[in-house]
Kinemage of the C-alpha trace (Angstrom):
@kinemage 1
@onewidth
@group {chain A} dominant
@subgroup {mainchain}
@vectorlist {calphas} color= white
{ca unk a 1} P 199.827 -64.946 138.989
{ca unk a 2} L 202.360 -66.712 141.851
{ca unk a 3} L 199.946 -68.441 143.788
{ca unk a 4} L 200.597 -71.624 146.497
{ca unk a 5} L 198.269 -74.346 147.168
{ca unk a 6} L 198.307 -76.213 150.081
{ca unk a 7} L 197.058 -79.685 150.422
{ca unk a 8} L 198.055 -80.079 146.648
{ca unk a 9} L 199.588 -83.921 146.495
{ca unk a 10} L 196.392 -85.226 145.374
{ca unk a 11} L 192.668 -84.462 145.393
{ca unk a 12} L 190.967 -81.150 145.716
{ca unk a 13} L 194.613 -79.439 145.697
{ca unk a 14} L 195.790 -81.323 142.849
{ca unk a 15} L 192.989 -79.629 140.973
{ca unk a 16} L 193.356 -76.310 141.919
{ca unk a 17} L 196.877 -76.161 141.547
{ca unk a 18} L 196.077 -77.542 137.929
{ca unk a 19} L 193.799 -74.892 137.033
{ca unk a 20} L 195.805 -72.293 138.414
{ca unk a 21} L 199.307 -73.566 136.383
{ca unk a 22} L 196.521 -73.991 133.107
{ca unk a 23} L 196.024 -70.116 133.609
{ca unk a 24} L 199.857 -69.529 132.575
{ca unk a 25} L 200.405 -68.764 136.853
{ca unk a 26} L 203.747 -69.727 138.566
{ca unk a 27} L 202.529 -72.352 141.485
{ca unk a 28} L 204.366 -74.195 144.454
{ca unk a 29} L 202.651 -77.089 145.693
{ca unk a 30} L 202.825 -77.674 149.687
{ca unk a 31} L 201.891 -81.040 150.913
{ca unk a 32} L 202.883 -83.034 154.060
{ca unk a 33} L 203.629 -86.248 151.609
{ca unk a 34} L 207.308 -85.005 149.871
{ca unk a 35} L 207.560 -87.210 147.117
{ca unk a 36} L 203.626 -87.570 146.229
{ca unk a 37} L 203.823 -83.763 146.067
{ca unk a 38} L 207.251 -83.711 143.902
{ca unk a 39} L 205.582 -86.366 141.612
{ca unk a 40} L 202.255 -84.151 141.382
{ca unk a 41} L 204.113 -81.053 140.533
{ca unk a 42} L 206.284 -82.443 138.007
{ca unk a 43} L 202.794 -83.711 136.243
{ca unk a 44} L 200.967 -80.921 136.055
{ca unk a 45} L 204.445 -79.291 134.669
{ca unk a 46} L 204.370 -82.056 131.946
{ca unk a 47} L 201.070 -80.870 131.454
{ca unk a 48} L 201.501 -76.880 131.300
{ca unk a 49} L 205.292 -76.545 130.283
{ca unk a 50} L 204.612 -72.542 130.039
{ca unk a 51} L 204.051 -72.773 134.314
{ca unk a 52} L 206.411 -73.111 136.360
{ca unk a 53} L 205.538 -75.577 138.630
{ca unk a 54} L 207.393 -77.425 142.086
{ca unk a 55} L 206.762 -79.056 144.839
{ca unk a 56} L 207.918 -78.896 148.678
{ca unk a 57} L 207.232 -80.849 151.812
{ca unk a 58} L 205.252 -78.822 154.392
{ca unk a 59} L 203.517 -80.127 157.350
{ca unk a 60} L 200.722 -77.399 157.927
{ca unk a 61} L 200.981 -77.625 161.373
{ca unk a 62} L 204.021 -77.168 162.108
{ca unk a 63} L 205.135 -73.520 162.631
{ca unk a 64} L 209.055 -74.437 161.416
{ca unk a 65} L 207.849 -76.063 158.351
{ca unk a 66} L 205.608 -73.443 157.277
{ca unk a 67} L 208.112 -70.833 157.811
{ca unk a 68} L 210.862 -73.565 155.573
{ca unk a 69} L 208.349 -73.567 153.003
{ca unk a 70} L 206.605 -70.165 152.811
{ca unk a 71} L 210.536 -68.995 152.359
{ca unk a 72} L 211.956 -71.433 149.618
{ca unk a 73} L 207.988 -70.714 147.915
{ca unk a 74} L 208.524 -67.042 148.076
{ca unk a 75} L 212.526 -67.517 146.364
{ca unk a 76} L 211.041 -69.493 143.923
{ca unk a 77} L 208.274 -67.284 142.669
{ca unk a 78} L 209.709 -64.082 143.555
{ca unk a 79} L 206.326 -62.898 145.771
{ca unk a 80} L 202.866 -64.282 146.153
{ca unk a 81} L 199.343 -63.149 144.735
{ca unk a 82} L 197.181 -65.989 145.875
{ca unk a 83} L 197.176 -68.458 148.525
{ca unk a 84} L 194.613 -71.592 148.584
{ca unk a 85} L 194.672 -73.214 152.056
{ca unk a 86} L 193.603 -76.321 151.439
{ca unk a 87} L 195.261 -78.801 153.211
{ca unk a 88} L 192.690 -80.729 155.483
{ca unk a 89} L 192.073 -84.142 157.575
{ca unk a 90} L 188.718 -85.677 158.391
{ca unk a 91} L 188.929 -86.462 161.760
{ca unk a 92} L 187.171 -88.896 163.731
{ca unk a 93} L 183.888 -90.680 162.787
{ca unk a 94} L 183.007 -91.197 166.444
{ca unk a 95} L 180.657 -89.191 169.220
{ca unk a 96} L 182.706 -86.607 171.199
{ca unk a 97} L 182.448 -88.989 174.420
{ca unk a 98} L 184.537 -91.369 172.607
{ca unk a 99} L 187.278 -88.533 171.013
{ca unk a 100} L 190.203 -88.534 172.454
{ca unk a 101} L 191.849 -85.049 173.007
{ca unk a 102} L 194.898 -86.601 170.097
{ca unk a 103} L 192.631 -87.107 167.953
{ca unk a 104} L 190.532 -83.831 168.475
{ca unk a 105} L 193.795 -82.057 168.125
{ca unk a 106} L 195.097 -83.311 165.441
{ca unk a 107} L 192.015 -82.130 163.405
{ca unk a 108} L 192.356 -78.841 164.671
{ca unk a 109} L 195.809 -78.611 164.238
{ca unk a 110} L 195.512 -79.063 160.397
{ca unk a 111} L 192.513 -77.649 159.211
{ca unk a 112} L 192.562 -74.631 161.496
{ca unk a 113} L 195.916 -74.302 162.960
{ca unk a 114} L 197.554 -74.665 159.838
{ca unk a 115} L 195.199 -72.458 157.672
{ca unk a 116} L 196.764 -69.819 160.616
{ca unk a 117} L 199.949 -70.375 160.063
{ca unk a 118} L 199.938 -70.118 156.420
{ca unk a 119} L 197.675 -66.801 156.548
{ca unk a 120} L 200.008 -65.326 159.178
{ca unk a 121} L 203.372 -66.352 156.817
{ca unk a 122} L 202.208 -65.039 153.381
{ca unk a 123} L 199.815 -62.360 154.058
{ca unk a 124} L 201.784 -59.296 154.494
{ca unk a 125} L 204.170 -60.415 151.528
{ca unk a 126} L 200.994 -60.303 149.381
{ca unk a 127} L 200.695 -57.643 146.953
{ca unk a 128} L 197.334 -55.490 146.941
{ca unk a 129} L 194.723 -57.503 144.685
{ca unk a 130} L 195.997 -60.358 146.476
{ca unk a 131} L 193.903 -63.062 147.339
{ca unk a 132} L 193.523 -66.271 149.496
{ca unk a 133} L 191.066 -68.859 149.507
{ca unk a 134} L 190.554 -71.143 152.505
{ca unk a 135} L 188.681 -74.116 151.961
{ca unk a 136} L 185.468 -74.799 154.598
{ca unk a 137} L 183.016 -77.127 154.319
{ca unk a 138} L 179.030 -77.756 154.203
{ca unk a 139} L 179.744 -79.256 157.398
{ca unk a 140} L 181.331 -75.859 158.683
{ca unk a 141} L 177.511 -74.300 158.743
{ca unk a 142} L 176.065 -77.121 160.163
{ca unk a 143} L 177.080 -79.707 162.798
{ca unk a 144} L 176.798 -83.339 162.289
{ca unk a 145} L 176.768 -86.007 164.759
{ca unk a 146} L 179.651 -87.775 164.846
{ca unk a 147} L 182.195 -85.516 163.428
{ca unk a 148} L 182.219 -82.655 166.079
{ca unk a 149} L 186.208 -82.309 165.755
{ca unk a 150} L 185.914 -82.167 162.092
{ca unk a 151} L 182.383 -79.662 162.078
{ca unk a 152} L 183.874 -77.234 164.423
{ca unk a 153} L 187.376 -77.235 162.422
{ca unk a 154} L 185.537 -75.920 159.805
{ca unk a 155} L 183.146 -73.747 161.178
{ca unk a 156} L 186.296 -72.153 162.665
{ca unk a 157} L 187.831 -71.787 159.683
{ca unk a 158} L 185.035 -69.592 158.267
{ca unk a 159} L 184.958 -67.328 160.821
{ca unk a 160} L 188.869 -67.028 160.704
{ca unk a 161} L 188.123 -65.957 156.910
{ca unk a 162} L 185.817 -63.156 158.347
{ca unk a 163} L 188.109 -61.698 160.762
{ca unk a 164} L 191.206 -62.152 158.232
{ca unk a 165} L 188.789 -60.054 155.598
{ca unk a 166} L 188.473 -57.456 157.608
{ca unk a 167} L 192.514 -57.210 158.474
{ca unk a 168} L 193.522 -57.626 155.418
{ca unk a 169} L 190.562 -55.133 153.649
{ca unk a 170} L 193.059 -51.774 153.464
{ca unk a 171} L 196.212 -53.156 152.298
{ca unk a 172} L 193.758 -54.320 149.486
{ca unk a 173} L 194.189 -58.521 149.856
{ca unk a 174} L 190.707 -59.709 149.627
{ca unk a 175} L 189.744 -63.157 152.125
{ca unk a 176} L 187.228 -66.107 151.331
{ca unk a 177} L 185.761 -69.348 152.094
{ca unk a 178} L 184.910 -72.174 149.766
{ca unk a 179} L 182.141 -74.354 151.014
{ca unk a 180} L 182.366 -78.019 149.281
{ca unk a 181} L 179.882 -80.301 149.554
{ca unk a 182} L 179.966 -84.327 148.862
{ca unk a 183} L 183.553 -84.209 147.042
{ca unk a 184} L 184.503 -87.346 145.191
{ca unk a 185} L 187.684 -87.553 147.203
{ca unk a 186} L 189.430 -90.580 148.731
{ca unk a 187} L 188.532 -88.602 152.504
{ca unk a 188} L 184.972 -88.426 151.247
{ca unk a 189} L 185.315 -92.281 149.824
{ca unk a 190} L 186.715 -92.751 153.413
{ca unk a 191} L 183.783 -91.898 155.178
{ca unk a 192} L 181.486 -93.389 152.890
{ca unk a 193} L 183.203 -97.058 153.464
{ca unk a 194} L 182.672 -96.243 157.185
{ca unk a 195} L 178.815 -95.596 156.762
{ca unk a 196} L 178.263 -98.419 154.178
{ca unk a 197} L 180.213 -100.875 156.657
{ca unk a 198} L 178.298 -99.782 159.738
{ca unk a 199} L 175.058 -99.822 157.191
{ca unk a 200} L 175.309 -103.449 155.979
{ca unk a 201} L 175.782 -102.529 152.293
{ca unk a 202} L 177.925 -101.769 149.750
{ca unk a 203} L 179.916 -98.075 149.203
{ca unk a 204} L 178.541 -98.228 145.632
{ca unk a 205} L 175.162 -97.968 147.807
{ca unk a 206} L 176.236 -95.656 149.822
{ca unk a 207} L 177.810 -93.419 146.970
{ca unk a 208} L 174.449 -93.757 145.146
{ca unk a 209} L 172.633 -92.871 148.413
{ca unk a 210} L 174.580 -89.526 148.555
{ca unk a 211} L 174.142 -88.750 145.036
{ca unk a 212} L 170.467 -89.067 145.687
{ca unk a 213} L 170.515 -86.166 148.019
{ca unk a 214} L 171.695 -83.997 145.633
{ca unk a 215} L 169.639 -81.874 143.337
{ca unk a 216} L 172.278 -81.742 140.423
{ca unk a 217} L 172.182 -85.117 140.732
{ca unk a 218} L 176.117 -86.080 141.148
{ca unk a 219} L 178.829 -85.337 143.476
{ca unk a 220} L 181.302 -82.204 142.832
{ca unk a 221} L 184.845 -82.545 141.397
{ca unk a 222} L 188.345 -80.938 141.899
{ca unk a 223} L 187.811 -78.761 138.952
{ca unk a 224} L 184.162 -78.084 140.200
{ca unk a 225} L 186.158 -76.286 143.247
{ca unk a 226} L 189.325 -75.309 141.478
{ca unk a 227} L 186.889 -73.051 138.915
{ca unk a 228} L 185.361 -70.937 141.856
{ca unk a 229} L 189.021 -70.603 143.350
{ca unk a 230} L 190.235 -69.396 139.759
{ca unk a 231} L 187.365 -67.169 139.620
{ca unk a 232} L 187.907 -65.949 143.509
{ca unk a 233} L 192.124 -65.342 142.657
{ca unk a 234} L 191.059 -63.267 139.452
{ca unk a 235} L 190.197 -59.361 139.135
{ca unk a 236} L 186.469 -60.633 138.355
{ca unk a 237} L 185.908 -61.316 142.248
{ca unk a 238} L 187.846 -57.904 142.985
{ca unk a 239} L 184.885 -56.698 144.780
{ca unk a 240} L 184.531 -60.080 146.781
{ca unk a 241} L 185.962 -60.472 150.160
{ca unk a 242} L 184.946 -62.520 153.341
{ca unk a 243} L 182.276 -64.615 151.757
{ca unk a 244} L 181.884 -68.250 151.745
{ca unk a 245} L 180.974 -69.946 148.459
{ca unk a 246} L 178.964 -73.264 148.573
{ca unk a 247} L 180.238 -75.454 145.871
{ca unk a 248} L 177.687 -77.996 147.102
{ca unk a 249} L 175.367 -79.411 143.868
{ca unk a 250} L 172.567 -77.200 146.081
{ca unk a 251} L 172.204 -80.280 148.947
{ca unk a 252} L 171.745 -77.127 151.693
{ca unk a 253} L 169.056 -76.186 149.785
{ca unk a 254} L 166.677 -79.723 150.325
C-alpha cells in the first residue's frame, strides 16, 4: 500500500503514518515543518525498516507546494493507493466579531483549502480500490461558540468528502471522513490552557473536566484514529464510501 499522510510531523499524523508503515506500506510524510517531518520519517523508518519511509516539506495551502510534493511523493512510491488529509490548524478561540478576516482565512486555507488541493493532485493518479481519508471533527457537526472559523472548516470538509464520494464512486476510489473527538494533542492541550486560564484553574483541571464528559472515560489517541484510517485504506471498508466516522469516546452521544 503507497499511501501519503499529510499533517504527519507530529500528532495525529505521526500516528497514522506509523500504523500505515507497521502494515509493511510505502509512506511519504507531508508536513509544513521540513526538518520535524524529516526527523519523524526517519523514526518511524528506524522503527519499521521493511517500509519505506520519507519525509518532504509541503505547505497545504499552497497550490505550488502541493503540486512540488504530490510529484517527488508520486517518484518516490511509484503511484498512490491512499491519501490521509490530515494536516489541520485550530484557529481562533475568539467570537466572530472579534476574527479578523487573516485569521479566518488562514483556518480555511489549511483545513479546507488544502484538503482541496491535495484531493484535486492525487485523485486521478489513484488506482481503483483507492482510498482517502480526510480528517473532520466533532466540531464539524456541531458549532461551538467561539471557534466559528475552526467549526465551519470542518463542517466544510465533510461535505467536501460527500461530493468527492460521489466523483470519485466509478473510477472505484472510495471517500471518507474521520470525526475525532477530545484528541490528546498539543492543539487540543492548546485550547485547554486557553479555557483553564480564562477559568481560574489549572489544565490538569481542565483535562480532567473533559475526560469527565466522556463515557469511555479518557480522551482518544493517535493510534485510536490511525486504527479506523487503517481499517478505512484496507479492502475490509471496500464497501464504505462518503461516511464520516466518529472516533469520539461516544461524547455526541451525552
Amino acid at each position: 500500500m503507497r499511501s501519503v499522510v499529510t499533517g504527519a510531523a507530529r500528532g495525529l499524523g505521526e500516528a497514522v503514518a506509523a500504523r500505515l508503515a507497521a502494515e509493511g506500506g510505502a509512506v511519504v510524510l507531508l508536513d509544513v515543518d521540513g526538518d520535524a517531518v524529516t526527523a519523524t520519517a526517519e523514526r518511524i523508518a528506524q522503527r519499521h525498516p521493511a517500509a519505506t519511509v520519507s519525509g518532504i516539506r509541503c505547505d497545504v495551502a499552497d497550490e505550488a507546494d502541493v503540486a512540488a510534493a504530490v510529484a517527488t511523493a508520486i517518484g518516490t512510491l511509484g503511484g498512490i493507493d491512499v491519501l490521509v488529509n490530515n494536516a489541520g490548524v485550530g484557529g481562533p478561540s475568539s467570537a466572530v466579531a472579534d476574527t479578523s478576516l487573516e485569521e479566518f482565512r488562514r483556518v480555511l486555507d489549511v483545513n479546507l483549502i488544502g484538503t482541496f488541493l491535495m484531493s484535486r493532485a492525487c485523485a486521478p493518479l489513484m488506482p481503483p480500490g483507492g482510498a482517502i481519508v480526510n480528517l473532520g471533527s466533532i466540531f464539524g457537526q456541531h458549532g461551538v461558540a467561539d471557534a466559528a472559523a475552526y467549526c465551519s472548516s470542518k463542517g466544510a470538509v465533510t461535505l467536501f468528502t460527500h461530493s468527492l464520494a460521489l466523483e470519485l464512486a466509478p473510477a472505484g476510489v472510495r471517500v471518507n471522513t474521520i470525526a475525532p473527538g477530545n484528541m490528546l494533542t498539543e492543539m487540543h492541550l492548546d485550547d485547554l490552557r486557553i479555557r483553564a486560564a480564562a477559568s481560574g484553574v489549572s489544565l490538569d483541571d481542565e483535562i480532567e473536566a473533559i475526560r469527565a464528559t466522556v463515557p469511555l472515560g479518557r480522551h482518544g489517541t493517535g493510534d485510536d484514529i490511525a486504527g479506523a484510517v487503517a481499517w478505512l485504506a484496507s479492502a475490509d471498508a471496500a464497501y464504505v464510501t462518503g461516511q464520516t466516522i466518529g472516533v469520539n469516546g461516544g461524547v455526541v452521544l451525552t
